[in-house]
C-alpha angles and dihedrals in degrees: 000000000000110000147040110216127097094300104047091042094056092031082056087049090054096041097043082064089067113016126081088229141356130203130205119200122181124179072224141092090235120152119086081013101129087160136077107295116197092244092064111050096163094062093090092060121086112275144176150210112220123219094259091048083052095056096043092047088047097055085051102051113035115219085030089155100051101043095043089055085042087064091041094256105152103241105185142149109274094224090058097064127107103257114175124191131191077346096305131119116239117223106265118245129198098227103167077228103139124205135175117216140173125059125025095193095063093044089048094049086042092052082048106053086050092050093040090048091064107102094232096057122086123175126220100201124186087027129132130216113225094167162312131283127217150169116283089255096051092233101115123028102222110182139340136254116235150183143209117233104218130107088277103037114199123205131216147140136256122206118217138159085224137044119188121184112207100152096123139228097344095057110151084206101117091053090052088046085063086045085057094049092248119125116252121249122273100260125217128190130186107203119222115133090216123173137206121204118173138182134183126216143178118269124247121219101263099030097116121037112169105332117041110214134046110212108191105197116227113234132168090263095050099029099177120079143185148198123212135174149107124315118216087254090052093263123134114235124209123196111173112198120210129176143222097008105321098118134194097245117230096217106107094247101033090057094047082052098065095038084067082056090068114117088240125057094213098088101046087051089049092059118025100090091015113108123255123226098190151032117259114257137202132222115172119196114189105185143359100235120202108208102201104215092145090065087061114119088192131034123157118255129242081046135117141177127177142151134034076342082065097036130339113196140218091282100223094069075064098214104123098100092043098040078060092050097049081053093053088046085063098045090053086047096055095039097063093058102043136051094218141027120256101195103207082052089053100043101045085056087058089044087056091046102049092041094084102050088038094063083037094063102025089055094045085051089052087060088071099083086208098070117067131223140115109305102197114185087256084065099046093044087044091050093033095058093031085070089049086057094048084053100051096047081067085070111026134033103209085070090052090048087054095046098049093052082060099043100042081052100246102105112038111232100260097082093075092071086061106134104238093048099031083065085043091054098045096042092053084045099055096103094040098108085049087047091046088054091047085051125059140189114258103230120239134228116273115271139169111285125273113275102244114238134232116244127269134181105232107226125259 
């Protein structure tokens, strides 16, 4: 298993229940690290844990609930939430949907401690990966070439029956597949210049009162987005989203300026005399990029890849972590019923599974007339009456209810066609061009134009 982050670490609980001995190694110190590590330099920013990651994970690590809360991890019901948008609360909803939001660095390093406590794993922290080894004839990977990172690095090679690459979005893994003689994935990206900036601050008395977290969705009417809740220490954290190109600035004013932009005033009026704890910091995400592994007619046996090395998606859908989680579900799945691992098998589950939140968040992106791609009619009808439903959850919430089981990916999306709601839906949306008018879009403060984007075919 090389690395150590949400999906190696689940990917190590599944195959430690078949396997004689795993093996974790991470480029990073890991164990016992409940801070900001260098390689992750997205955990600083807001996540979060959908409904369907939370009932995988649960299923894992037995008393998830308590022991997250223990460590001050929110654990709270999806549809409670305070969803704004277009600026506008949705109606909350008791779900019974758990998350588990605020910060990534403590959930990693609690994962971790489970996964590291089974007798058969071991971690080999502070350690690179240089390559892969295989048979003579390239048909099966049978171990890895490392390296220490220390001021004498020494190499050396580990033997294993399986290989899984969860290194994330930078695997070198096409290019050693080459080196192998097999083809590289099909590679698509999704442009948006999207930025992340987040600060941390101390809370004042009053802050929180029943849901802990108020999640403005961005829109193209209201562009500019945010995520805000409880830290495990009792800060608030606050991440603004901003895309193609218009990014949260990082300067102290500048960011408390944008943050006045937001389609809610909530947020702004939280922090503005409240003390902050940190500085602001910046994580910019281009593309969501699809690997297509699954597509693949050869792969070498005795491989794996899985996680953001397979697809990493537009972060503020928030479904990289559970999107992980759902693949992990299918390895444990297969595994229980074979002895060994046929990769293509594998690897077409995880297409199937990643095929769904791909064509969510992909689509959502394509309603943003900024950034370019391929707009079927299916697009333009999906986007078209997904704003209907955002509206209607701001009056009912049987329809929030509805919305948040698809996007916290336990329902598909179809299920809000479906007839009775869909005439719910457009009866509750049938003022929404007049309360558009009523409501306009604060206007932001002037910033450099958007980066165009290359384009890209959405999946069907």
């Amino acid at each position: 298993m090389v690395g150590g982050s949400v999906a190696g670490t689940l990917a190590a609980r599944v195959l430690a229940e078949h396997y004689r001995q795993v093996v974790v190694v991470d480029r990073d110190e890991i164990l016992g690290v409940s801070s900001h590590r260098r390689g992750a330099p997205h955990n600083v920013q807001a996540h979060g844990l959908h409904a369907r990651g939370y009932g995988i994970l649960a299923k894992l690590f037995p008393n998830l609930m308590e022991e997250a809360q223990a460590l001050g991890l929110p654990v709270r019901d999806f549809g409670l939430m305070r969803w704004y948008f277009d600026g506008r609360p949705s109606k909350p909803a008791k779900t019974d949907l758990l998350s588990i939001a605020g910060n990534r660095p403590i959930l990693e390093n609690y994962l971790r401690s489970r996964v590291a406590a089974l007798p058969n794993v071991t971690y080999s922290e502070k350690t690179e990966l240089l390559g892969l080894v295989s048979t003579p004839d390239r048909r099966r990977v049978t171990g890895v070439r490392l390296a220490t990172r220390a001021d004498q690095p020494e190499e050396y090679q580990l033997d294993a029956d399986l290989v899984v690459d969860a290194t994330g979005r930078g695997s070198r893994l096409p290019f050693w597949l080459t080196e192998l003689g097999y083809e590289r994935p099909v590679e698509e990206r999704m442009k948006i210049n999207l930025a992340y900036t987040t600060r941390t601050y101390r809370r004042a008395p009053g802050t929180f009162d029943g849901p802990q977290a108020i999640n403005p969705v961005a829109s193209p009417d209201h562009p500019r987005g945010a995520f805000f809740g409880q830290t495990a220490t009792g800060d608030c954290r606050l991440s603004l989203t901003g895309i193609l190109g218009d990014h949260p600035p990082t300067e102290p004013e500048a960011f408390l300026e944008f943050a006045r932009t937001l389609p809610t005033p909530d947020i702004h009026e939280a922090i503005r005399d409240a003390e902050p704890t940190s500085d602001a910091v910046c994580f910019k995400f281009p593309a969501s990029v699809w690997r297509h592994y699954e597509r693949l007619t050869q792969f070498p046996n005795g491989l794996l890849v899985l996680g953001d090395a397979i697809a990493s998606f537009n972060p503020v859908y928030g479904q990289g972590m559970t999107v992980a989680a759902m693949e992990i579900e299918e390895l444990r799945g297969y595994l229980a019923q074979h002895d060994d691992v046929d990769p293509l098998t594998v690897l077409g589950l995880f297409g199937k599974t990643i095929a769904t939140p791909w064509w969510m968040s992909t689509t959502g992106d394509l309603d943003f007339p900024g950034v370019t791609g391929r707009r079927s009619l299916r697009v333009r009808a999906y986007n078209a009456y997904l704003g209907r439903v955002q509206y209607a959850t701001t009056k009912d919430p049987v329809v929030t209810e509805a919305y948040m089981r698809v996007t916290g990916l336990i329902d598909p999306p179809r299920t809000l066609w479906k007839p009775r709601l869909m005439a719910k839906v457009l009866w509750l949306s049938r003022d929404r061009a007049a309360a558009k008018r009523r409501h306009p879009a604060p206007v932001p403060a002037p910033r450099r134009s958007a980066v165009e984007s290359d384009p890209v075919d959405t999946p069907r």
